[in-house]
MIGUTOR-205617 format. One record per residue (C-alpha): residue in three letters; x, y, z. Coordinates in steps of 0.001 Angstrom, whole numbers, plus 500000, padded with zeros to 6 digits. Example, Ala and Ser with C-alpha at 12.3 -4.5 7.8 and 13.67 -1.06 7.14 Angstrom:
ALA512300495500507800 SER513670498940507140 
This chain:
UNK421230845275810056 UNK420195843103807014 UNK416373841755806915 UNK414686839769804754 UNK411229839745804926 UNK407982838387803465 UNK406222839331801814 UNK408213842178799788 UNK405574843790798144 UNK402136846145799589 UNK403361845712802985 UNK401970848612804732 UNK402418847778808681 UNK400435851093809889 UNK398348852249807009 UNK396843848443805544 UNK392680848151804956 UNK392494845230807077 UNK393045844930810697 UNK396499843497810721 UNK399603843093808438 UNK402556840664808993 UNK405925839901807749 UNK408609837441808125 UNK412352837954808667 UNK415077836840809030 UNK418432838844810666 UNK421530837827808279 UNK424125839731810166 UNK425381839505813732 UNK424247842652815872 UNK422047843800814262 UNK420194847235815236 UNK416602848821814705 UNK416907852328815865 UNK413889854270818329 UNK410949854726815891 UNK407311853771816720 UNK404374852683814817 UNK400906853476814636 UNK399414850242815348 UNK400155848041817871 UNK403268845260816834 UNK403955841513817725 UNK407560840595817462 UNK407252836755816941 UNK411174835441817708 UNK411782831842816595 UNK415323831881816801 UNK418289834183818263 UNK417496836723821297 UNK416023839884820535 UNK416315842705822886 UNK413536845220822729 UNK413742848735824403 UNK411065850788825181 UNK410065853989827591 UNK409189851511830260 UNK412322849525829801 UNK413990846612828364 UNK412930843160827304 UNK414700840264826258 UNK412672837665824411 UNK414532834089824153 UNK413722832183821219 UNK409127830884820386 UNK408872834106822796 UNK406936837308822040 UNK406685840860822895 UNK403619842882822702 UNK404285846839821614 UNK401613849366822007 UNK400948851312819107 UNK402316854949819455 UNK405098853655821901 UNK409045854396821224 UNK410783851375820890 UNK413921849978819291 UNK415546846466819347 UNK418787844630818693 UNK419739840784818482 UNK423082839642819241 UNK422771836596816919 UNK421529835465813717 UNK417448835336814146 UNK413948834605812415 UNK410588835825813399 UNK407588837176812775 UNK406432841529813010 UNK402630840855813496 UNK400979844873813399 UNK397626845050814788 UNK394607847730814751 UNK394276848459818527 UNK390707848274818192 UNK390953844917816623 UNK389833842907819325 UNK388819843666823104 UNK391179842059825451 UNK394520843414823500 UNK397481844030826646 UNK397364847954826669 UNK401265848061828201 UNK404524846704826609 UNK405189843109827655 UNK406372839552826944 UNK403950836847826281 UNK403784833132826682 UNK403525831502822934 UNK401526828692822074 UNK402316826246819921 UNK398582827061818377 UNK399878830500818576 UNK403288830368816787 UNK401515828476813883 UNK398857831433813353 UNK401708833567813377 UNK403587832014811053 UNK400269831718808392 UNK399496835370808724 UNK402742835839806937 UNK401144834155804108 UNK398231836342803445 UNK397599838764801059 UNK397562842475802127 UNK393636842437800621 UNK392978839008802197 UNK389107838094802441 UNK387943839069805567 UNK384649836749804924 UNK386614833604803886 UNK389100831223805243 UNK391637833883805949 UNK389044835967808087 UNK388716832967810168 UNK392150832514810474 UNK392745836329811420 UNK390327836545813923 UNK391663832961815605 UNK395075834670815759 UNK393957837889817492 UNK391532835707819893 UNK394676833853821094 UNK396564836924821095 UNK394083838733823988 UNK394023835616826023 UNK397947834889825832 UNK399259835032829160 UNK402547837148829929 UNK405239835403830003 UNK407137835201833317 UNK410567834557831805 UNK410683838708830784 UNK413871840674832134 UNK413086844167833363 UNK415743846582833235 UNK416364849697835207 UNK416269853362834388 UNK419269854316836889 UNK422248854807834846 UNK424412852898837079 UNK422447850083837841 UNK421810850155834034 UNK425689849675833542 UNK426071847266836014 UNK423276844839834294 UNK425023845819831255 UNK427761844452832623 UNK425680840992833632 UNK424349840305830320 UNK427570840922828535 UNK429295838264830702 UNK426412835957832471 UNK429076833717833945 UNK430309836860836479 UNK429826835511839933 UNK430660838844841300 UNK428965839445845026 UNK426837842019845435 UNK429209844009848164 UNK431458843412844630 UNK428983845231842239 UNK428221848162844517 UNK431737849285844868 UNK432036848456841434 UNK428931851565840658 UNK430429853436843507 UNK426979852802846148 UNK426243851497849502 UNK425339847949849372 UNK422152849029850953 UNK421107851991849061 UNK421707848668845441 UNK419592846547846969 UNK416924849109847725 UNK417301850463844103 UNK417443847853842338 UNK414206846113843891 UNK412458849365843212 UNK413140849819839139 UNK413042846246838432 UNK410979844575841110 UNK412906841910841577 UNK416271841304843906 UNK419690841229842353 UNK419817837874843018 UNK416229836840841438 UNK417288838941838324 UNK420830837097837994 UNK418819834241838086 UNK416443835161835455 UNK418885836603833387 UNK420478833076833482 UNK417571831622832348 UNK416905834049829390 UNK420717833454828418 UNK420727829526829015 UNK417625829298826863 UNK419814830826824040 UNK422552828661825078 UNK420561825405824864 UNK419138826853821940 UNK422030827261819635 UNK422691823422820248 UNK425075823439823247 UNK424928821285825600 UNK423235821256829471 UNK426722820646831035 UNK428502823880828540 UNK425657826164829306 UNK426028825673833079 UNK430028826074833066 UNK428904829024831203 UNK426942830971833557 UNK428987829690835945 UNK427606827287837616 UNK429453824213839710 UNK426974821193838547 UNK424691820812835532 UNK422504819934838713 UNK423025823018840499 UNK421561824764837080 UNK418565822687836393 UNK417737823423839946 UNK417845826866839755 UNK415890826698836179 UNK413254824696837440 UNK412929827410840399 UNK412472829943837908 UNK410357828301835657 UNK408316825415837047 UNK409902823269834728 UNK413200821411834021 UNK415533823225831052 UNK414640820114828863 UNK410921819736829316 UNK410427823433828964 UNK412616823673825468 UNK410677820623823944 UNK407040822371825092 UNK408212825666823113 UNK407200825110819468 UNK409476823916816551 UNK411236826624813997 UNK409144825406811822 UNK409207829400810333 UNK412561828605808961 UNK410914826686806217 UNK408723829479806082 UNK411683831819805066 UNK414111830226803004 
């Protein structure tokens, strides 16, 4: 796994005198790999670009690109992207601001948001907490305790089979496999997966196909490919058929809810 990150130099995420510390990056390699570890203070992983997969005692998250995760501080985590990617680590004093989410989970990112994300990058470890900066730091946590989660999160179970079998799903999204299909496939009653599966993941097999589609067709559409590729990708018969299920999911068509996700504008940021 090959970051680059800014800034370089008196970066210290957990042990800084001021009440947060950030750093861009940007994932050069394919696959990349950050191994369990956890931090003192709570993190923000700030994606712009790629999918990054974050794993953590509770389970595991997959942020789509202008997404967000929010990491307790003292919880064991570890994360992968299966694509290049650029973000933002945001690390954050717990006591920094009341309203901070106290459990792991994804949040919604404004485009007010992403920007304050993207300056905190620029500060100085030292910045003044009675100047400009100051203001700008305690804008970004403000937004931060009233972000809402976002509902486009995939929970993932603890079961080791139904952990293969959604291992399975997200390595080939397109598998229209039934579900009497997948539980002879992990060797268990159809009832006993259905009953599982709703109770580590709260959701249905069929509402977490769905969301996992959306996750992945958010990549898709992301990378630049088209409405009609992504939906012969995951399978679908119709581009319609896939915009209907998206909007289902979401509230909102694919191409309404891409353009309301802010610009990777942090590119610039990073090269």
């Amino acid at each position: 796994m090959l970051l680059t990150a800014l800034p370089a130099q008196d970066f210290e995420p957990d042990d800084g005198a001021r009440p947060i510390a950030a750093a861009g990056f940007s994932l050069l390699t394919e696959g990349g790999e950050m191994p369990w570890h956890r931090h003192r203070r709570a993190q923000v992983f700030y994606n712009d670009s790629g999918l990054i997969t974050c794993e953590t005692e509770q389970g595991v998250w997959v942020i789509p690109p202008h997404g967000a995760i929010w990491i307790p501080g003292g919880l064991l985590h570890k994360s992968r992207s299966g694509a290049q990617m650029i973000g933002v680590a945001l690390f954050v004093e717990p006591d920094a601001v009341a309203g901070l989410p106290d459990v792991c989970c994804s949040l919604a990112v404004s485009p007010l948001l992403a920007a304050l994300l993207m300056r905190a990058v620029t500060l100085p470890a030292l910045y003044d907490e009675e100047g400009t900066d100051g203001c700008i730091v305690r804008l970004l946590l403000d937004e931060l305790a009233h972000s809402p989660v976002d509902q486009i999160h995939l929970p993932r179970p603890a079961d080791a089979r139904l952990r293969a079998m959604t291992d399975v799903m997200l390595a080939g999204p397109g598998d229209r496999r039934t579900l009497t299909e997948w539980a002879g496939h992990i060797g268990m009653s159809e009832r006993n997966l259905r009953r599982l599966f709703l109770r580590e993941t709260g959701m249905s097999i069929g509402h977490w196909r769905r969301q996992m589609h959306v996750v992945t067709g958010i990549q898709l559409l992301d990378h630049g490919l088209s409405l009609q590729a992504v939906a012969h990708e995951l399978g679908y018969e119709s581009v319609s058929a896939f915009a209907v299920m998206f909007r289902k999911q979401t509230g909102k068509p694919p191409g309404r809810f891409l353009a309301e996700r802010p610009s990777q504008a942090l590119r610039r940021l990073i090269d």
